[in-house]
PyMOL Python script that loads the backbone (N, CA, C, O; Angstrom):
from pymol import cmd

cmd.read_pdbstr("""\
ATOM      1  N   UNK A   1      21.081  25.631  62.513  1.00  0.00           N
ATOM      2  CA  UNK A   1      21.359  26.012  63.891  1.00  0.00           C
ATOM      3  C   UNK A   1      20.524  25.160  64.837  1.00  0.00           C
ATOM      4  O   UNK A   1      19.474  24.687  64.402  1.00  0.00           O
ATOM      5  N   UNK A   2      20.862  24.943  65.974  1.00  0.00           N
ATOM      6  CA  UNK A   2      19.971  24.186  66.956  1.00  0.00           C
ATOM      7  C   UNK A   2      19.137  25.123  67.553  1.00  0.00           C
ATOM      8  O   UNK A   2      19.388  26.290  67.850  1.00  0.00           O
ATOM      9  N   UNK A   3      18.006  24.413  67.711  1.00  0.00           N
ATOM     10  CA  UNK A   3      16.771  25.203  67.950  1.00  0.00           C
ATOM     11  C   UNK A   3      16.474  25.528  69.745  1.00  0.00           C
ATOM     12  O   UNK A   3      15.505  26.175  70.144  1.00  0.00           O
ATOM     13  N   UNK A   4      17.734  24.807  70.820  1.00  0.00           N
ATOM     14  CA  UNK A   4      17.976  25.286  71.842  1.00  0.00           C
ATOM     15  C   UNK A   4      19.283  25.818  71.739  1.00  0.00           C
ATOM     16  O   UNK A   4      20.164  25.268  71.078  1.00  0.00           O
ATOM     17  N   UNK A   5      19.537  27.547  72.775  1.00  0.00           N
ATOM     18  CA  UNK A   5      20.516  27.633  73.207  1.00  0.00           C
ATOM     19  C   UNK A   5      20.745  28.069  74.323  1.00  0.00           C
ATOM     20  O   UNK A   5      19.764  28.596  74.849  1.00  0.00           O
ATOM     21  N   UNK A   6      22.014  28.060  75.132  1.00  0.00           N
ATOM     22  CA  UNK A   6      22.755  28.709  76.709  1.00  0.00           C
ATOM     23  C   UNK A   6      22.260  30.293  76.028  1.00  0.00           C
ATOM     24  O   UNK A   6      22.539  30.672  74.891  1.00  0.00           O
ATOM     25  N   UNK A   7      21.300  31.223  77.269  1.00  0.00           N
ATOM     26  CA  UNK A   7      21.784  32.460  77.881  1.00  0.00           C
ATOM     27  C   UNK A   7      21.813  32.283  79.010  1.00  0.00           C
ATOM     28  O   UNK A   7      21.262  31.345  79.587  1.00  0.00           O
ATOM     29  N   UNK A   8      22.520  33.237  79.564  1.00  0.00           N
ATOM     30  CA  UNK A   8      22.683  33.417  80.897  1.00  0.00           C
ATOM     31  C   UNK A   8      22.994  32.487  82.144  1.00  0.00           C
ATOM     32  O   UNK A   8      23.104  32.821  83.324  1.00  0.00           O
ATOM     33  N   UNK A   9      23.108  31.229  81.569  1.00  0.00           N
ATOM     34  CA  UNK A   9      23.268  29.579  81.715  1.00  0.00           C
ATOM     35  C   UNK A   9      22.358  28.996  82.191  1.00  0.00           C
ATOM     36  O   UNK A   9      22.369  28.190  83.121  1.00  0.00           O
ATOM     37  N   UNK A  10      21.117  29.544  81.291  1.00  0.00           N
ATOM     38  CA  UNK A  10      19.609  28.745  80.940  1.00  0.00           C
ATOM     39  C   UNK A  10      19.653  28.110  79.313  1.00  0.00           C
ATOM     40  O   UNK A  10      20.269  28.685  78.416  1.00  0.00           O
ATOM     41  N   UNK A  11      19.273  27.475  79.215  1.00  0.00           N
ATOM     42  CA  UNK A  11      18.939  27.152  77.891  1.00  0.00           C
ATOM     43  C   UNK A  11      17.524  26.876  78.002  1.00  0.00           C
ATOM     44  O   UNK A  11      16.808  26.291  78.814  1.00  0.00           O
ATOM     45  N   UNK A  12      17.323  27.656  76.627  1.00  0.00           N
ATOM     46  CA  UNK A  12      16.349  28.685  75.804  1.00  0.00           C
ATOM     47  C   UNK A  12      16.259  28.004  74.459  1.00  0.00           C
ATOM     48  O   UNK A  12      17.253  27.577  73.872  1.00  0.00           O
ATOM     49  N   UNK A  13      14.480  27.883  73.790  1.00  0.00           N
ATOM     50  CA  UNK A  13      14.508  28.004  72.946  1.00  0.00           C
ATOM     51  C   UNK A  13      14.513  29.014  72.065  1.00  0.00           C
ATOM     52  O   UNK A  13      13.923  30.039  72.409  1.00  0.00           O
ATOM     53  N   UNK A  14      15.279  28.966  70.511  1.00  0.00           N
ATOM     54  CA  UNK A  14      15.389  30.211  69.701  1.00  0.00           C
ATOM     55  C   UNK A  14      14.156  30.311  69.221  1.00  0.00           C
ATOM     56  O   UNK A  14      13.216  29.516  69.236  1.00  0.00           O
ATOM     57  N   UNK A  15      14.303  31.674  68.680  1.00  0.00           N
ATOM     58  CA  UNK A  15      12.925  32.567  68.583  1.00  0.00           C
ATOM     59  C   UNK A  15      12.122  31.998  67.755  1.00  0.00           C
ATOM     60  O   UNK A  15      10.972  31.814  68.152  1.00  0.00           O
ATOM     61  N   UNK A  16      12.508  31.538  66.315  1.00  0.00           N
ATOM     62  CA  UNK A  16      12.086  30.189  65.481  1.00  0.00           C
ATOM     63  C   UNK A  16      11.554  29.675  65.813  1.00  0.00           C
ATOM     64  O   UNK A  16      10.332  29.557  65.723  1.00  0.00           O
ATOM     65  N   UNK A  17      12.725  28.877  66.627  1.00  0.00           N
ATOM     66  CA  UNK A  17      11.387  27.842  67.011  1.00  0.00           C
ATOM     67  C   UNK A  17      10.248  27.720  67.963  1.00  0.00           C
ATOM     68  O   UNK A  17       9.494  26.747  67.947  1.00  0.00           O
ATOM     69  N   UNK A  18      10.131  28.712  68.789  1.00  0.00           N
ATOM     70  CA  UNK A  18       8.980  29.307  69.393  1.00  0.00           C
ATOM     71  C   UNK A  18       7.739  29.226  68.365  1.00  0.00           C
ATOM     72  O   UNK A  18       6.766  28.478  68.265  1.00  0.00           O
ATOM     73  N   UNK A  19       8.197  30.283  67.685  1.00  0.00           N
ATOM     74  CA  UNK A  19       7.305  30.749  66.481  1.00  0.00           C
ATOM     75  C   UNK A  19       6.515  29.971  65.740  1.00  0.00           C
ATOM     76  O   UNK A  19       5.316  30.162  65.538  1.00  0.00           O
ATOM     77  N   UNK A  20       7.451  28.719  65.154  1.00  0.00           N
ATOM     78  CA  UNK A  20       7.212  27.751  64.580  1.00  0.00           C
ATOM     79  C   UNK A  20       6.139  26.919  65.191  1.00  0.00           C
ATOM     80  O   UNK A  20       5.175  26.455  64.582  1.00  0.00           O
ATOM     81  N   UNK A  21       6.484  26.736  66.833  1.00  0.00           N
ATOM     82  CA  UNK A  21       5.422  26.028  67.844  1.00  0.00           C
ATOM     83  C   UNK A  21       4.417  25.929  67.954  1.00  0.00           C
ATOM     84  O   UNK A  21       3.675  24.947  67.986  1.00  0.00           O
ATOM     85  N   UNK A  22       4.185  27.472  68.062  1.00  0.00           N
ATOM     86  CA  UNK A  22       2.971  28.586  68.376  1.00  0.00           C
ATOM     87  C   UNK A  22       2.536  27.966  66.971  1.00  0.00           C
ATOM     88  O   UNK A  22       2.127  26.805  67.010  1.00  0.00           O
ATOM     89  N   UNK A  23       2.580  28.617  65.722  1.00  0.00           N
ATOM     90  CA  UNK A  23       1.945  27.976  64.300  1.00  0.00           C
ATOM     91  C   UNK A  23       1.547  26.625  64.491  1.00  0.00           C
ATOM     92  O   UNK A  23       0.407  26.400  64.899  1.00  0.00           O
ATOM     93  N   UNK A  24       2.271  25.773  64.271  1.00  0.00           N
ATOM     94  CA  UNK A  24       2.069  23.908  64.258  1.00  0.00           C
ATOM     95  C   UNK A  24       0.827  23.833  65.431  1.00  0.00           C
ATOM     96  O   UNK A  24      -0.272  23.294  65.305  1.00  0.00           O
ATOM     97  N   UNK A  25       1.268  24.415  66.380  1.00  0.00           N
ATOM     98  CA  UNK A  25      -0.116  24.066  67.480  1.00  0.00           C
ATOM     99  C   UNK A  25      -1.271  24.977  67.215  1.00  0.00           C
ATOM    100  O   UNK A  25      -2.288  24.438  67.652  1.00  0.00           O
ATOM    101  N   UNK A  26      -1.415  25.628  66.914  1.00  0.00           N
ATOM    102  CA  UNK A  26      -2.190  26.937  66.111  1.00  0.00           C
ATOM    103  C   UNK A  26      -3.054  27.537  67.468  1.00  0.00           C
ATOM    104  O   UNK A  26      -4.158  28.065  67.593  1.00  0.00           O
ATOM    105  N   UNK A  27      -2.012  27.189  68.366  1.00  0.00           N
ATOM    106  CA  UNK A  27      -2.616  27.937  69.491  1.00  0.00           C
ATOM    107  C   UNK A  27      -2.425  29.348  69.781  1.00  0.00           C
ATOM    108  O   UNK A  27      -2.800  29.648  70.914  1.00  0.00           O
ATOM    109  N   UNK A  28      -1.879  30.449  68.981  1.00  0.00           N
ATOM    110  CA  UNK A  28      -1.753  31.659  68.671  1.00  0.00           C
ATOM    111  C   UNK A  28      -2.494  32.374  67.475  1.00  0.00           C
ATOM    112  O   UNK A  28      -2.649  31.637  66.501  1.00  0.00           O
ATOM    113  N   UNK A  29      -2.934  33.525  67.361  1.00  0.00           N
ATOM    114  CA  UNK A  29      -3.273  33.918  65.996  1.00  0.00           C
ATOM    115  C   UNK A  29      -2.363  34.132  65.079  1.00  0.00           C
ATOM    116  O   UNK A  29      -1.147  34.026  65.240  1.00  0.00           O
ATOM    117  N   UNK A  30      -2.892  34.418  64.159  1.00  0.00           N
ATOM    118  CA  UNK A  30      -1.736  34.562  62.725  1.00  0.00           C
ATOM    119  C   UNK A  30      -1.627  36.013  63.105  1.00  0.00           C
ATOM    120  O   UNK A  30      -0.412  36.121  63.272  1.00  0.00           O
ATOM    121  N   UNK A  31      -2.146  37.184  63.343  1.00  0.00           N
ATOM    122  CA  UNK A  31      -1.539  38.145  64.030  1.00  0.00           C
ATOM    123  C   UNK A  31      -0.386  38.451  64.562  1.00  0.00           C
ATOM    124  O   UNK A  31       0.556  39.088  64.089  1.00  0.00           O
ATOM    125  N   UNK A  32      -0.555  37.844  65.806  1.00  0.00           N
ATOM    126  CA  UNK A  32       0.890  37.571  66.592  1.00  0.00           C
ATOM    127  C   UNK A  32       1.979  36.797  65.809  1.00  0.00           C
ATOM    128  O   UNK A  32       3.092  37.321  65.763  1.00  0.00           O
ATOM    129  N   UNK A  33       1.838  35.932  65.356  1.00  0.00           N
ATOM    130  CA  UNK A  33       2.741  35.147  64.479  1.00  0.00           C
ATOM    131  C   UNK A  33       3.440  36.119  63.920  1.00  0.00           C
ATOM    132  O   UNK A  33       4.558  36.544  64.210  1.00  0.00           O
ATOM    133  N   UNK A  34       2.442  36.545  62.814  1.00  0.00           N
ATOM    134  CA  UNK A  34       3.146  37.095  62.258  1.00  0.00           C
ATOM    135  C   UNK A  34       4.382  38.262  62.683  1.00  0.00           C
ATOM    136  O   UNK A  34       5.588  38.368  62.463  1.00  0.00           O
ATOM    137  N   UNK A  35       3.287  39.092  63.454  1.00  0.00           N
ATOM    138  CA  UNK A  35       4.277  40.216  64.110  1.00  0.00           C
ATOM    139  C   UNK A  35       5.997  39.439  64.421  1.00  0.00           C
ATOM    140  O   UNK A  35       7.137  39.851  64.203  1.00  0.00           O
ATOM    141  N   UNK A  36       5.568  38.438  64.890  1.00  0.00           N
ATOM    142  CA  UNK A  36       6.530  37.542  66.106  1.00  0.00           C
ATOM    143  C   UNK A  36       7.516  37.873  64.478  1.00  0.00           C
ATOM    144  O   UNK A  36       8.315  38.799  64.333  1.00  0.00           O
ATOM    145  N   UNK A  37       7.240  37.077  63.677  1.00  0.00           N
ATOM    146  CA  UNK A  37       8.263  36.705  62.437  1.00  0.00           C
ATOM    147  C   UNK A  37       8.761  38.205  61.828  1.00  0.00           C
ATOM    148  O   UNK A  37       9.851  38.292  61.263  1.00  0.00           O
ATOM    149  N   UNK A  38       7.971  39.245  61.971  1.00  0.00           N
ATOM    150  CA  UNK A  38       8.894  40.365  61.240  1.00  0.00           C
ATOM    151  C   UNK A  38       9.407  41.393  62.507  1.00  0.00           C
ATOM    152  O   UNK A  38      10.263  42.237  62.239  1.00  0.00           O
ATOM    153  N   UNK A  39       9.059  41.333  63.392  1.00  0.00           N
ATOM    154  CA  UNK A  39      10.034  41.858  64.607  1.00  0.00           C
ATOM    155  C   UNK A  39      11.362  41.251  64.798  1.00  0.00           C
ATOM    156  O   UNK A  39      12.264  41.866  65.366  1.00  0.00           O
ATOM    157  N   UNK A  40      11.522  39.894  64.274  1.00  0.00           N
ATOM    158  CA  UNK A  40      12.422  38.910  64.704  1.00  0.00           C
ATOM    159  C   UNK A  40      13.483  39.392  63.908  1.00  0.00           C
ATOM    160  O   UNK A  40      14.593  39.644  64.375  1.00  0.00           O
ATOM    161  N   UNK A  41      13.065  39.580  62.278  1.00  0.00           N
ATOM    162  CA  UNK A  41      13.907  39.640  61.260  1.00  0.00           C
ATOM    163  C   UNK A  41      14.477  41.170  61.146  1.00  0.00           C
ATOM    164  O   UNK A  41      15.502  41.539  60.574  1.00  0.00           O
ATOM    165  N   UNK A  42      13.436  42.015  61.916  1.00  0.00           N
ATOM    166  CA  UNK A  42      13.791  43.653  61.808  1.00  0.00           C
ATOM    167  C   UNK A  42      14.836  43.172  62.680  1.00  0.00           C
ATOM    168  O   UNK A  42      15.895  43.125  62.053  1.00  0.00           O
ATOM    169  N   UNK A  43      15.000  42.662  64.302  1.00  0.00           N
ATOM    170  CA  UNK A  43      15.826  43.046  64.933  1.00  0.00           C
ATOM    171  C   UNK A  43      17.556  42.239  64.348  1.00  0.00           C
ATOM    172  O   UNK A  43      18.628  42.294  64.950  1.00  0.00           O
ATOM    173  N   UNK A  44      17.239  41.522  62.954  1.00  0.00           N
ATOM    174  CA  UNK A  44      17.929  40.416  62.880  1.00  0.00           C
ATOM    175  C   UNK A  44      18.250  39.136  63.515  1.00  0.00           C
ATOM    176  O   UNK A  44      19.311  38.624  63.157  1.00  0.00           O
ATOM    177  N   UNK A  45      17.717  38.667  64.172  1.00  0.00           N
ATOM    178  CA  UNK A  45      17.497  37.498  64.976  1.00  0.00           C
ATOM    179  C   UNK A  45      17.414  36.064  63.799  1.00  0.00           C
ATOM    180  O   UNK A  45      18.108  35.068  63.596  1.00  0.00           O
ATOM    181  N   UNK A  46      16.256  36.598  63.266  1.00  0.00           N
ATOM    182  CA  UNK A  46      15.935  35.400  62.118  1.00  0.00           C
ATOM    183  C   UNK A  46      16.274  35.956  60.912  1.00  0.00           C
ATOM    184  O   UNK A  46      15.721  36.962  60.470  1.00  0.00           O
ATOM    185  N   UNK A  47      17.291  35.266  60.267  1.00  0.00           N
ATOM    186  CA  UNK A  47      17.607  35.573  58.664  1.00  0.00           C
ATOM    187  C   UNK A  47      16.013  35.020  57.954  1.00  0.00           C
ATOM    188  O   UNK A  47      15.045  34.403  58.399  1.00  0.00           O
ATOM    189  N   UNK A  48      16.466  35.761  56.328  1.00  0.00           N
ATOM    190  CA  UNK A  48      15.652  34.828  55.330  1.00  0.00           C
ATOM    191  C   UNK A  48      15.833  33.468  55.057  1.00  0.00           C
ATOM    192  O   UNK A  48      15.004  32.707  54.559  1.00  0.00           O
ATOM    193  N   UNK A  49      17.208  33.162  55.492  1.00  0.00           N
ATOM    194  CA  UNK A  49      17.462  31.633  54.895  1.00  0.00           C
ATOM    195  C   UNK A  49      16.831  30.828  55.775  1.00  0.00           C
ATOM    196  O   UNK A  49      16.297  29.768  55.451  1.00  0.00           O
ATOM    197  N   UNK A  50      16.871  31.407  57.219  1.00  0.00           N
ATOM    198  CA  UNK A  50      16.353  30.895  58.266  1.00  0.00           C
ATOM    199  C   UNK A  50      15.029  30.060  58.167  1.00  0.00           C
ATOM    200  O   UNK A  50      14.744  28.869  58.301  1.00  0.00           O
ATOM    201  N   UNK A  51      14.165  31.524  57.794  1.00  0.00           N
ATOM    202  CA  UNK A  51      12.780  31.231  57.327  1.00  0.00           C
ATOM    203  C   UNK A  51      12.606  29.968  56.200  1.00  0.00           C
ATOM    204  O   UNK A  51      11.976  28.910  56.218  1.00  0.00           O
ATOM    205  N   UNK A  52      13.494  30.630  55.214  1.00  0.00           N
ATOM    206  CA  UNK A  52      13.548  29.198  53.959  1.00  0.00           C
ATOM    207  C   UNK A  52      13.701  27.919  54.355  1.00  0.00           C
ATOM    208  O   UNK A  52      13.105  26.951  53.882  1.00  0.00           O
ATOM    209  N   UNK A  53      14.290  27.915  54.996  1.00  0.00           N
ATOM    210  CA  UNK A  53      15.017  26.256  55.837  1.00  0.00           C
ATOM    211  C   UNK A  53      13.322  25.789  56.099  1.00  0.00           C
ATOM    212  O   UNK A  53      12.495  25.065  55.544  1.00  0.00           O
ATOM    213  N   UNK A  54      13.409  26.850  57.515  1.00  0.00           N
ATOM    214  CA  UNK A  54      12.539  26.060  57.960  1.00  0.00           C
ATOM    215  C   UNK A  54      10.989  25.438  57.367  1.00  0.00           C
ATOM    216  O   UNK A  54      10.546  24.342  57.711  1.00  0.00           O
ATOM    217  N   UNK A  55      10.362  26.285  56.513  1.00  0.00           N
ATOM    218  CA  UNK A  55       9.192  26.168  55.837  1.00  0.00           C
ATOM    219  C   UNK A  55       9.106  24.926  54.599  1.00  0.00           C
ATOM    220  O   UNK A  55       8.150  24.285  54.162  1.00  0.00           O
ATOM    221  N   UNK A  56      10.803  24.919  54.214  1.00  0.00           N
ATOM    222  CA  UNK A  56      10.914  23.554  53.441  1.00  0.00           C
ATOM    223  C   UNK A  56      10.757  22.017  54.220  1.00  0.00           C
ATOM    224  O   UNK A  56      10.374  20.907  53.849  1.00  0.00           O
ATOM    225  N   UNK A  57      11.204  22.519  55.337  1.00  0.00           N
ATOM    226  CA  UNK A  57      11.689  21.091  56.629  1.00  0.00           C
ATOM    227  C   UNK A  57      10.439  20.653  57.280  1.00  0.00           C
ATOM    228  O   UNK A  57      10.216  19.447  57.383  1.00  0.00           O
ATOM    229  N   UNK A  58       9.704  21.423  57.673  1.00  0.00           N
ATOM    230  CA  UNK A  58       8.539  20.791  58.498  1.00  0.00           C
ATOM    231  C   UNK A  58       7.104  21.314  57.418  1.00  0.00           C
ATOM    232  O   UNK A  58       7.079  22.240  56.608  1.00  0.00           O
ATOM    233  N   UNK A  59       5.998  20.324  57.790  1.00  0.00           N
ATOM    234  CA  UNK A  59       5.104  20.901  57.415  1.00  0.00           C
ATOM    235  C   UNK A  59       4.127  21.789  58.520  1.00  0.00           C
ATOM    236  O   UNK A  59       3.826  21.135  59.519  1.00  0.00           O
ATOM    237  N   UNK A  60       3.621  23.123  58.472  1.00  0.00           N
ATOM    238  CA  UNK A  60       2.758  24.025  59.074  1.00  0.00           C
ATOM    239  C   UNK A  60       1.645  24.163  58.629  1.00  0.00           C
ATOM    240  O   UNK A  60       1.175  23.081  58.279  1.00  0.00           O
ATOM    241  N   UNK A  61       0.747  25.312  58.419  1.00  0.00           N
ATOM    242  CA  UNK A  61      -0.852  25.543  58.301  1.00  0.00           C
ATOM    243  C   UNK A  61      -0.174  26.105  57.587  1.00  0.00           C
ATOM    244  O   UNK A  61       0.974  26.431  57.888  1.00  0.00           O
ATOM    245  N   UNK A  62      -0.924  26.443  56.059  1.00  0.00           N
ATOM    246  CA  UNK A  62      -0.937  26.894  55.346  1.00  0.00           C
ATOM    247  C   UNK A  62      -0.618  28.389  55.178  1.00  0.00           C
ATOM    248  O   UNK A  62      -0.001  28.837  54.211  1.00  0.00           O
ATOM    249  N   UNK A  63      -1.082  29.112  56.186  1.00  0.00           N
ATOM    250  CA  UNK A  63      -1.390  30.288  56.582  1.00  0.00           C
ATOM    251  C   UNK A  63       0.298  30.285  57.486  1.00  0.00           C
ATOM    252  O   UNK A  63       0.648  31.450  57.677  1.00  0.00           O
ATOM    253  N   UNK A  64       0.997  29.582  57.859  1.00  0.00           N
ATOM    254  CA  UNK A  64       2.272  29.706  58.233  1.00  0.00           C
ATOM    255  C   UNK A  64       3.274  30.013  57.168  1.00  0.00           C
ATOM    256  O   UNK A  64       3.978  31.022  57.125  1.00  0.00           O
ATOM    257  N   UNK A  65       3.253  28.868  56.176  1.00  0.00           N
ATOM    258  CA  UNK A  65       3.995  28.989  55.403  1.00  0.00           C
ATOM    259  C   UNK A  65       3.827  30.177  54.160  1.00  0.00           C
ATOM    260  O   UNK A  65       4.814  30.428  53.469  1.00  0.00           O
ATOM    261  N   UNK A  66       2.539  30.884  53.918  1.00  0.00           N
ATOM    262  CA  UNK A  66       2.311  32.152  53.453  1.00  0.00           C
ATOM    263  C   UNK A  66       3.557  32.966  54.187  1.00  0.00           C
ATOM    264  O   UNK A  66       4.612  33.212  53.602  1.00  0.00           O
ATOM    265  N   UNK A  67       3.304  33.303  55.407  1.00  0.00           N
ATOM    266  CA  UNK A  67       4.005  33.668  56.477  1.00  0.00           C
ATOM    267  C   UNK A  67       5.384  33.828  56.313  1.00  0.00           C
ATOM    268  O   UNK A  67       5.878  34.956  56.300  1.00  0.00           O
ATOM    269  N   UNK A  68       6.015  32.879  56.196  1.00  0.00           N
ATOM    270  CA  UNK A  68       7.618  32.507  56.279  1.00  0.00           C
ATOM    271  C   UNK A  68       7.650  32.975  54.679  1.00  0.00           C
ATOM    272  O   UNK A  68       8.529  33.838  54.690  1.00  0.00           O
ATOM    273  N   UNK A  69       7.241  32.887  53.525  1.00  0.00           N
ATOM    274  CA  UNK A  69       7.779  33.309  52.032  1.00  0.00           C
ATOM    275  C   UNK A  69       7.426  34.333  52.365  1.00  0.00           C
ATOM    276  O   UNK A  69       8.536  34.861  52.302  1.00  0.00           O
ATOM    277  N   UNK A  70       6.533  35.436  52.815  1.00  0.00           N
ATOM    278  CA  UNK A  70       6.428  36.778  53.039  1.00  0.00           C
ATOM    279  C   UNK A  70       7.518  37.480  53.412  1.00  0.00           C
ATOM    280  O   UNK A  70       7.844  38.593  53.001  1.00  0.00           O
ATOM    281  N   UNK A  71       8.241  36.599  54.439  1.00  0.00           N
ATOM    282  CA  UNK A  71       9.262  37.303  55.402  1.00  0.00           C
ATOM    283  C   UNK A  71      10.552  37.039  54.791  1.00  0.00           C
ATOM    284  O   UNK A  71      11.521  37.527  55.373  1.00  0.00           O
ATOM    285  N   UNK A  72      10.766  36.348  53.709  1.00  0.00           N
ATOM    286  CA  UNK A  72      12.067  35.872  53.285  1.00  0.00           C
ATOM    287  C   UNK A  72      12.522  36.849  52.628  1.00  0.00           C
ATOM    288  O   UNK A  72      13.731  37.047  52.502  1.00  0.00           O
ATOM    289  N   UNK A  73      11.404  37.759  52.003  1.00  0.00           N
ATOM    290  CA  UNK A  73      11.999  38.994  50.993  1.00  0.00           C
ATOM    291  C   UNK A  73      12.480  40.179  51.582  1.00  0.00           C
ATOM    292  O   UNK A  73      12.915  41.087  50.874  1.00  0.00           O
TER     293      UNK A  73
END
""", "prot")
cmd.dss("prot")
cmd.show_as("cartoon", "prot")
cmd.util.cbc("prot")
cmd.orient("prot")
């Protein structure tokens, strides 16, 4: 999926890749992260495959990619 999309006829980045941001720049805690990643998936927003994709595709902090295999199950 592309990591911008149109609401409201703004374009927005998806929640992912927010998430993903926040991690790579490690300018958030793993706290929030985390929350961010299983609120996302409760509300269905972010699938597991989602998570899978992405944790194979880029490299993160270590402590991210814990993160994303946590949330895939």
């Amino acid at each position: 999926k592309k990591d911008v999309e149109l609401q409201q006829g703004f374009a927005v980045t998806r929640l992912l890749r927010s998430i993903a941001d926040l991690a790579a720049a490690e300018s958030t805690s793993r706290d929030i992260v985390e929350q961010a990643l299983i609120e996302g998936r409760r509300r269905g927003v972010n699938t597991a495959r989602e998570l899978s994709e992405l944790g194979r595709k880029t490299h993160f902090p270590l402590w991210f990619n814990e993160l994303l295999a946590a949330n895939t199950k």
